[in-house]
N, CA, C and O atoms as CSV, one atom per row, in Angstrom:
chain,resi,resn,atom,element,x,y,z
A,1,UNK,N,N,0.847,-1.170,0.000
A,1,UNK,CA,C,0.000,0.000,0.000
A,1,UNK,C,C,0.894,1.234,0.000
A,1,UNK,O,O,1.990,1.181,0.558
A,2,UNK,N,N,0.315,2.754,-0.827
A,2,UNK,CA,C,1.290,3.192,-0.905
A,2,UNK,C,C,0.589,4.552,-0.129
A,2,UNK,O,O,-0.594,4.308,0.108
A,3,UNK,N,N,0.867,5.476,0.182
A,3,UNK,CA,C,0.288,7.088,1.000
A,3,UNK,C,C,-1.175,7.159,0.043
A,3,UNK,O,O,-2.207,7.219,0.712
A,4,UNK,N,N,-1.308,7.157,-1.251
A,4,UNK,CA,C,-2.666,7.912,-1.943
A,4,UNK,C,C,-3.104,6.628,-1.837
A,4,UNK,O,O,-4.316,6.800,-1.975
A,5,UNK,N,N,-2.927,5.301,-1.667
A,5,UNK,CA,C,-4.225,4.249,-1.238
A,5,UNK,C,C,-4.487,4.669,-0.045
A,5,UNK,O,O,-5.638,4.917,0.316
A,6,UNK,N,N,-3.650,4.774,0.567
A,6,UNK,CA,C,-4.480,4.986,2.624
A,6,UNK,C,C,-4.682,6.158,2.279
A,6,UNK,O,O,-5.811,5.686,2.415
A,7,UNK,N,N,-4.783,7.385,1.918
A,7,UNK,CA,C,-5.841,8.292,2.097
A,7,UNK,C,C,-6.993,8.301,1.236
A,7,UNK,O,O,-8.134,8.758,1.299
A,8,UNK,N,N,-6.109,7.450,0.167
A,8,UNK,CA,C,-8.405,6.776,-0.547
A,8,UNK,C,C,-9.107,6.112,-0.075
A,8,UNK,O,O,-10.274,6.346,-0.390
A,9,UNK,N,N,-8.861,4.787,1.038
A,9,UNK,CA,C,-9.366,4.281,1.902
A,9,UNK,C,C,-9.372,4.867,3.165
A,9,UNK,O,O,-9.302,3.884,3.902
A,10,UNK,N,N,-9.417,5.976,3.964
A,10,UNK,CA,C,-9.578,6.668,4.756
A,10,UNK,C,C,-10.669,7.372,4.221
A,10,UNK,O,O,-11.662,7.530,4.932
A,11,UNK,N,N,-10.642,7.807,3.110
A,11,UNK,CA,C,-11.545,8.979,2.612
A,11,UNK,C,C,-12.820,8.188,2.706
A,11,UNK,O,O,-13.882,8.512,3.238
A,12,UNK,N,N,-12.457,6.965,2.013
A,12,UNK,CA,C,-13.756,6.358,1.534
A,12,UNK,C,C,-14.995,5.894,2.572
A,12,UNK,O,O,-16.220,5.828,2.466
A,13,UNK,N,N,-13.978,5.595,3.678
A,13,UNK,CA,C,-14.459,4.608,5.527
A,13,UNK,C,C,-15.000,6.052,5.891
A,13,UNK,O,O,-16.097,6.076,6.449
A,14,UNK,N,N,-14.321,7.343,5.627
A,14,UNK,CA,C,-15.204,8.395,6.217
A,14,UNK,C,C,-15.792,9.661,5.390
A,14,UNK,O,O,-15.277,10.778,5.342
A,15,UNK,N,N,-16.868,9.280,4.812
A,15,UNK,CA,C,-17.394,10.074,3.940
A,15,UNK,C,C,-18.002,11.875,3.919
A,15,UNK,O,O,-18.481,12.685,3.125
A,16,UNK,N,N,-17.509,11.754,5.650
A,16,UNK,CA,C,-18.110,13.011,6.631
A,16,UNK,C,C,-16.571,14.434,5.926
A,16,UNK,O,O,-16.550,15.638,5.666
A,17,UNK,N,N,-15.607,13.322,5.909
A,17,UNK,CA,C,-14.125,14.129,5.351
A,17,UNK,C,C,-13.867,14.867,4.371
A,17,UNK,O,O,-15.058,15.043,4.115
A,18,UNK,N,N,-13.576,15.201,3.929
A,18,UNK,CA,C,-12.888,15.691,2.264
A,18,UNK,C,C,-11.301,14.890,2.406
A,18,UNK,O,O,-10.507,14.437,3.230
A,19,UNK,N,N,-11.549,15.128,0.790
A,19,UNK,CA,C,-10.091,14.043,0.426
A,19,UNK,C,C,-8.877,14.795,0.779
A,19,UNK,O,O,-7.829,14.387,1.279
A,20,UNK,N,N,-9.253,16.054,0.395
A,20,UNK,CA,C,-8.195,16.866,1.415
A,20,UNK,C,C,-7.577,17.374,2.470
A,20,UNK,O,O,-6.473,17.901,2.610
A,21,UNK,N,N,-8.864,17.028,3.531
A,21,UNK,CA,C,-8.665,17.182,4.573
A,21,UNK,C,C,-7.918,15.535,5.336
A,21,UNK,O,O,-7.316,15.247,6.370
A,22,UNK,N,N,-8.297,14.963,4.382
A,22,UNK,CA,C,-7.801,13.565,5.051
A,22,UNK,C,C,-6.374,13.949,4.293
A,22,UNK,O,O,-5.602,14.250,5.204
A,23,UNK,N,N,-5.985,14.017,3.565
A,23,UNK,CA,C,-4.530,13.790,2.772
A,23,UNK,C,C,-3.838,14.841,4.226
A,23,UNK,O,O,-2.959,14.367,4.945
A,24,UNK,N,N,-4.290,15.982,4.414
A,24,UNK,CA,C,-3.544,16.798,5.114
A,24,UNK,C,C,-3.188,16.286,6.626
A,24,UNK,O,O,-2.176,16.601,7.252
A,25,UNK,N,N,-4.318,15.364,7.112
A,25,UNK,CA,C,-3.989,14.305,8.470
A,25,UNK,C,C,-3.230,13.170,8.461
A,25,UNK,O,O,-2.386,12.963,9.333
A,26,UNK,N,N,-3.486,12.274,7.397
A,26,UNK,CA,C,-2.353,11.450,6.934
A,26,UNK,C,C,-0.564,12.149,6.446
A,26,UNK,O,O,0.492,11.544,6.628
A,27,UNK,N,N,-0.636,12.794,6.156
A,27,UNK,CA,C,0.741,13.789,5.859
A,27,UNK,C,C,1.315,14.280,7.313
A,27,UNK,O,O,2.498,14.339,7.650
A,28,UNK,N,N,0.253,14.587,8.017
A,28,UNK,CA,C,0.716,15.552,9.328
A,28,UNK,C,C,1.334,14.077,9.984
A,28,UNK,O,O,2.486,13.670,10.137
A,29,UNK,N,N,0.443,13.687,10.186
A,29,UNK,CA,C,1.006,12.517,10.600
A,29,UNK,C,C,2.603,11.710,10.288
A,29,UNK,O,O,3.515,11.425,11.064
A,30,UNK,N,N,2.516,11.598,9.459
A,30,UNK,CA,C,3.651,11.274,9.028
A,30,UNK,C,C,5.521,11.622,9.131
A,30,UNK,O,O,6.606,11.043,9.182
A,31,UNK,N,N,4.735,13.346,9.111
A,31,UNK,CA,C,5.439,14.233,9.547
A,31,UNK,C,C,6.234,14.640,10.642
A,31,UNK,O,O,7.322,15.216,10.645
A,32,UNK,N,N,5.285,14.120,11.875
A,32,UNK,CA,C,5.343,14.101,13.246
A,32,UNK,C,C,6.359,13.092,13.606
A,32,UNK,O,O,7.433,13.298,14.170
A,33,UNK,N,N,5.852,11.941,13.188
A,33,UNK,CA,C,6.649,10.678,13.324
A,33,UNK,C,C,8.222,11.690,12.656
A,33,UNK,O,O,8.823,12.515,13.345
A,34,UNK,N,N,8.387,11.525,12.004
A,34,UNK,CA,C,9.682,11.673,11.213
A,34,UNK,C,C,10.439,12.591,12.066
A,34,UNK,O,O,11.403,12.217,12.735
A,35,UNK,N,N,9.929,13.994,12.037
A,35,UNK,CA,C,10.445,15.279,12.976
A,35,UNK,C,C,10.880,14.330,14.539
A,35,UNK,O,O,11.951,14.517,15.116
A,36,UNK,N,N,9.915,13.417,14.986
A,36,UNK,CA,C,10.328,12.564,16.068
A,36,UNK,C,C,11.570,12.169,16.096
A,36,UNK,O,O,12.492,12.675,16.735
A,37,UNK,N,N,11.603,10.935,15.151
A,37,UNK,CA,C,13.015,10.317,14.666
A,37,UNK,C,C,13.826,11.263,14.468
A,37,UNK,O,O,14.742,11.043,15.261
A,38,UNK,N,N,14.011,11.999,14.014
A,38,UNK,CA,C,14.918,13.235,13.841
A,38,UNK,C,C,15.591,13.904,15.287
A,38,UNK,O,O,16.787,13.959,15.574
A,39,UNK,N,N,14.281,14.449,16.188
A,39,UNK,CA,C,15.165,14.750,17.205
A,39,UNK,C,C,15.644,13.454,18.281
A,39,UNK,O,O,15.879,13.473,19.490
A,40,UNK,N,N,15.669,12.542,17.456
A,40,UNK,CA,C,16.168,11.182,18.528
A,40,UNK,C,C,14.922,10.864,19.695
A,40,UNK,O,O,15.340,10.683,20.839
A,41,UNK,N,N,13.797,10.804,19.540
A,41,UNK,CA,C,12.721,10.634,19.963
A,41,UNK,C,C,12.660,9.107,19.893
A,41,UNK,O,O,13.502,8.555,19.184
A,42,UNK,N,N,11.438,8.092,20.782
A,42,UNK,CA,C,10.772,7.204,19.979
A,42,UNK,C,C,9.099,7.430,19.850
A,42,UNK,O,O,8.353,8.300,20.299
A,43,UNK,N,N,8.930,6.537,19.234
A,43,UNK,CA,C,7.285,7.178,18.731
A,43,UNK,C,C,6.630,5.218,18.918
A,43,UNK,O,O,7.067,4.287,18.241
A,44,UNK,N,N,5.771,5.130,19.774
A,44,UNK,CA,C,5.206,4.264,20.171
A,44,UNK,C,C,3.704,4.342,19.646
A,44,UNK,O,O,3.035,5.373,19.719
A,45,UNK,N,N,3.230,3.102,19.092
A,45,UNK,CA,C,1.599,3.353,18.419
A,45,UNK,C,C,1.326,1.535,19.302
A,45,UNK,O,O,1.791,0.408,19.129
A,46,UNK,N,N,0.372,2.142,20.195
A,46,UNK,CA,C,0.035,1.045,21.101
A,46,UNK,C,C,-0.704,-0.224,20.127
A,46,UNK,O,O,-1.620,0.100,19.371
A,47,UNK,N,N,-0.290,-1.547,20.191
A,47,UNK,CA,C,-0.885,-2.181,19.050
A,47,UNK,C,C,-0.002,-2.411,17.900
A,47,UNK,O,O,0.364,-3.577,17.746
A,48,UNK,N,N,0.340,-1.685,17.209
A,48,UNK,CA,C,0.929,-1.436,16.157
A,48,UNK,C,C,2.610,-2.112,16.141
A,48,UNK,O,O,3.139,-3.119,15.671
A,49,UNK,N,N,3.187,-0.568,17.175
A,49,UNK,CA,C,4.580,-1.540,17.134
A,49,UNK,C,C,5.168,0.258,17.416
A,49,UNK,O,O,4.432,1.245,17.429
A,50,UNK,N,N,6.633,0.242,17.609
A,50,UNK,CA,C,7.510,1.266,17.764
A,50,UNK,C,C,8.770,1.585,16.948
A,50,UNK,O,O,9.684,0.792,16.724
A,51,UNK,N,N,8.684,2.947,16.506
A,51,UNK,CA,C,9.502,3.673,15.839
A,51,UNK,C,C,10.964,4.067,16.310
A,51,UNK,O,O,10.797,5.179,16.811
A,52,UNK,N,N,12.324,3.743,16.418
A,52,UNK,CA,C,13.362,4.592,16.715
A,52,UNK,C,C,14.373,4.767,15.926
A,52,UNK,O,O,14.224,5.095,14.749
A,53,UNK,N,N,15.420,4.588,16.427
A,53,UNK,CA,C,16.677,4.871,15.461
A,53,UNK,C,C,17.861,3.829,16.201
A,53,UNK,O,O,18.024,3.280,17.290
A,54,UNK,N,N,18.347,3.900,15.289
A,54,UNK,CA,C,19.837,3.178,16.276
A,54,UNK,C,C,20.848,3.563,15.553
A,54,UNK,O,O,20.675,4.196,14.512
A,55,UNK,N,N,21.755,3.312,15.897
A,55,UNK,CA,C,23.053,4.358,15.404
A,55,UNK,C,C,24.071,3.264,14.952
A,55,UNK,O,O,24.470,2.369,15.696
A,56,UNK,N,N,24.497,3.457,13.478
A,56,UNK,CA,C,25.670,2.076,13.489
A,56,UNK,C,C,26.999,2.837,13.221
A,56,UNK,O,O,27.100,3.732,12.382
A,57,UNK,N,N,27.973,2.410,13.989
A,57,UNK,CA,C,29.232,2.856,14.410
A,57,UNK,C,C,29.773,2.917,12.746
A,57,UNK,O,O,29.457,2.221,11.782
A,58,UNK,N,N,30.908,4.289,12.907
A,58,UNK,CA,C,31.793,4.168,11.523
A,58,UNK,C,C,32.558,3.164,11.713
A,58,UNK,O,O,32.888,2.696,12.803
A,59,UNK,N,N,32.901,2.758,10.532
A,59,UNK,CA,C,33.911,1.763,9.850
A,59,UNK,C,C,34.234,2.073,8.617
A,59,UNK,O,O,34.032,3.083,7.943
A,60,UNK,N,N,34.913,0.789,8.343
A,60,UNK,CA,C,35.728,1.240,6.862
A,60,UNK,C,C,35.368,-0.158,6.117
A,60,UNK,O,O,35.532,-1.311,6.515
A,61,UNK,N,N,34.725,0.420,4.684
A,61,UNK,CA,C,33.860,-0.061,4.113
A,61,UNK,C,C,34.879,-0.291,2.516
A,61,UNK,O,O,36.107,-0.301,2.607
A,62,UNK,N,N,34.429,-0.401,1.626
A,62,UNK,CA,C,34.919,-1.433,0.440
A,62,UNK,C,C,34.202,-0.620,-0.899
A,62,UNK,O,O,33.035,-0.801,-1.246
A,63,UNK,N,N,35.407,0.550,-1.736
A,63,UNK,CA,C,34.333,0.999,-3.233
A,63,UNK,C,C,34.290,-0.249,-3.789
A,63,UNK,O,O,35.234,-1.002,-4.029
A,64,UNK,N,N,32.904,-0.438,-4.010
A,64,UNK,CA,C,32.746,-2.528,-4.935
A,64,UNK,C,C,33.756,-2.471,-6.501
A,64,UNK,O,O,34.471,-3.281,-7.091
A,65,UNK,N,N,33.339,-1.067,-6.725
A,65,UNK,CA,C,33.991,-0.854,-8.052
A,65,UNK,C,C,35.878,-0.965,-8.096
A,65,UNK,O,O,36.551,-1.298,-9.071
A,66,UNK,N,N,36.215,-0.699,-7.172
A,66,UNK,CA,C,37.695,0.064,-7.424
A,66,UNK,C,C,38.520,-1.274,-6.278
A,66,UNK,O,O,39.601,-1.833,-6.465
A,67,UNK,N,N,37.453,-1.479,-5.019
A,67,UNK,CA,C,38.071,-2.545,-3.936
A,67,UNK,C,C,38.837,-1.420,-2.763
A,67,UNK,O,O,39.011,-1.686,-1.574
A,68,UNK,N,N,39.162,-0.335,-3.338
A,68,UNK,CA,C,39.438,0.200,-2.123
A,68,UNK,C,C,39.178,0.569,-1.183
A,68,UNK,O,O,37.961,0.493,-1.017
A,69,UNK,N,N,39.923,1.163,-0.001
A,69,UNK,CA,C,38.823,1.072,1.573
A,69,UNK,C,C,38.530,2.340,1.833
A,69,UNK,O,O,39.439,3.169,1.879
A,70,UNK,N,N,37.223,2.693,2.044
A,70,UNK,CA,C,36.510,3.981,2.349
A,70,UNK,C,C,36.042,4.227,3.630
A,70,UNK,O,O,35.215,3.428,4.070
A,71,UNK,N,N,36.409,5.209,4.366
A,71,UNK,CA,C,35.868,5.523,5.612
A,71,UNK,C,C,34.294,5.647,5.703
A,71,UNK,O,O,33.721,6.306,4.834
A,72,UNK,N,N,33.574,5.051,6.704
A,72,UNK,CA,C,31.961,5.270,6.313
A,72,UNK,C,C,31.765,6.069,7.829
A,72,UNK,O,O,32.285,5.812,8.916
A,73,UNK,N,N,31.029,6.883,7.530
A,73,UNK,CA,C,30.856,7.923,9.081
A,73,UNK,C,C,29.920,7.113,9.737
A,73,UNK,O,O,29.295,6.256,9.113
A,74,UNK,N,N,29.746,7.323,11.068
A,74,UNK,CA,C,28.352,6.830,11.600
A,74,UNK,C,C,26.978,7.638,11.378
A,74,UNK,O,O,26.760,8.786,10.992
A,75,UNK,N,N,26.135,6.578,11.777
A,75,UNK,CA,C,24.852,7.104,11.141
A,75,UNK,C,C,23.895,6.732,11.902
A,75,UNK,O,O,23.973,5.700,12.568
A,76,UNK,N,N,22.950,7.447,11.913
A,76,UNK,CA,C,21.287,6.866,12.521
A,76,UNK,C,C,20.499,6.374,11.632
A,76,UNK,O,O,20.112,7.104,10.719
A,77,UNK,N,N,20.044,4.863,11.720
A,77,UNK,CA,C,18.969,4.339,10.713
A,77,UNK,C,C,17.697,4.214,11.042
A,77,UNK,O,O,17.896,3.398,11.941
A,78,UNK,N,N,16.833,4.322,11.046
A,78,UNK,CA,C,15.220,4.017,11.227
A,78,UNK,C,C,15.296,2.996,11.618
A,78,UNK,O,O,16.104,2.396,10.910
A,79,UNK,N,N,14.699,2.019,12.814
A,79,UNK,CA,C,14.254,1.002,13.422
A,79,UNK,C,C,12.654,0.968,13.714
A,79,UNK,O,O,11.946,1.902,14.091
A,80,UNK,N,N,12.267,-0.451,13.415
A,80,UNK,CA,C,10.663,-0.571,13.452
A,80,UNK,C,C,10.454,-1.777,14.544
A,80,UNK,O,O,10.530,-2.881,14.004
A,81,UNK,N,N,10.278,-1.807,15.550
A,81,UNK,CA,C,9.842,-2.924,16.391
A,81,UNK,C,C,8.270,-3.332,16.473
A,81,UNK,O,O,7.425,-2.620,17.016
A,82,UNK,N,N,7.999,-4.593,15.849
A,82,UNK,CA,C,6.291,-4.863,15.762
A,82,UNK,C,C,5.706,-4.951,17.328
A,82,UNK,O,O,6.322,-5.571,18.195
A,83,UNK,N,N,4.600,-4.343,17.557
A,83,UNK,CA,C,3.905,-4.713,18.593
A,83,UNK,C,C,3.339,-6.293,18.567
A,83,UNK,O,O,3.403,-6.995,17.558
A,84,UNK,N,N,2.791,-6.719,19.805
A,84,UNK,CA,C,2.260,-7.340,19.591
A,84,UNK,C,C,0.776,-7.681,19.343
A,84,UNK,O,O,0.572,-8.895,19.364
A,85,UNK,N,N,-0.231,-6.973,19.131
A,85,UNK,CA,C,-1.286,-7.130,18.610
A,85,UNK,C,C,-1.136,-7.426,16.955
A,85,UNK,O,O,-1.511,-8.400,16.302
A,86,UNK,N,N,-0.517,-6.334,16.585
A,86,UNK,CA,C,-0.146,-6.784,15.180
A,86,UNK,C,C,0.874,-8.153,15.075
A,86,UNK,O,O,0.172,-8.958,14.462
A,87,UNK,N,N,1.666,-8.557,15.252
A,87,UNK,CA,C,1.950,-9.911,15.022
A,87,UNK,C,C,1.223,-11.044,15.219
A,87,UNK,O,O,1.069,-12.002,14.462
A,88,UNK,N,N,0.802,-10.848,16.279
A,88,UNK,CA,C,-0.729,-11.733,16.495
A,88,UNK,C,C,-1.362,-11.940,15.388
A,88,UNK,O,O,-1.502,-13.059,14.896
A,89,UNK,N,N,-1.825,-10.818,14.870
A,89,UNK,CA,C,-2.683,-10.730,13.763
A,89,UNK,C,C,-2.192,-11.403,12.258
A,89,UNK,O,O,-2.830,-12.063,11.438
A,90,UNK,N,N,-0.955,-10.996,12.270
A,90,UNK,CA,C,-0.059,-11.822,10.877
A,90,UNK,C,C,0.236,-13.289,10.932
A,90,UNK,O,O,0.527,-14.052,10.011
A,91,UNK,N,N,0.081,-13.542,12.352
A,91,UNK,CA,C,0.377,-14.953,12.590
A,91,UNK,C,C,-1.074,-15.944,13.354
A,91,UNK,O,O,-0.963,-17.034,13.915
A,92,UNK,N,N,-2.194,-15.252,13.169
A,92,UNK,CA,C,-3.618,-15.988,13.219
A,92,UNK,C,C,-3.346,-17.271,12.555
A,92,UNK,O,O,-3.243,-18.208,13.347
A,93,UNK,N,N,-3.195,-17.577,11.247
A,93,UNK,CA,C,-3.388,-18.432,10.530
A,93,UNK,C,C,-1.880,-20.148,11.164
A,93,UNK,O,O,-1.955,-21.374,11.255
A,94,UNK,N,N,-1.053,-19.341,11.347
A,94,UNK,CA,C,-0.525,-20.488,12.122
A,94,UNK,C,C,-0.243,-21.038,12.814
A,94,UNK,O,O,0.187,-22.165,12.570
């Protein structure tokens, strides 16, 4: 699913909305989360699962092209931990 399916199926479940007003809550949303991650926040959605970051240490990494060794800085990556209601749910069937 991609952002303009969930706000066409948002729109659609609430017909009271405008498509714009939903695009602009789905966006804000989104937004929030991110600006979160950004200031090193975590962002918890009860059910769902939790948002953070984790940080992977520099090292020295490999151009694939050339073989030589490149310093790689450290970095913060996006981390997604599933709740458990939702795994539950993916794993009903077995």
């Amino acid at each position: 699913m991609i952002k303009s399916e969930l706000i066409a199926i948002i729109a659609e479940n609430n017909p009271h909305l405008y498509q714009r007003d939903v695009e602009r809550i789905v966006t804000t949303i989104f937004d929030e989360i991110s600006d979160a991650l950004a200031r090193g926040d975590r962002v918890e959605l009860r059910g769902f699962g939790a948002f953070s970051t984790k940080e992977r240490a520099a090292r020295v990494g490999r151009n694939p092209r050339t073989g030589e060794a490149v310093q790689v800085e450290k970095k913060y990556v996006p981390y997604f931990k599933c709740g458990k209601d939702l795994r539950d749910r993916l794993n009903a069937d077995a």
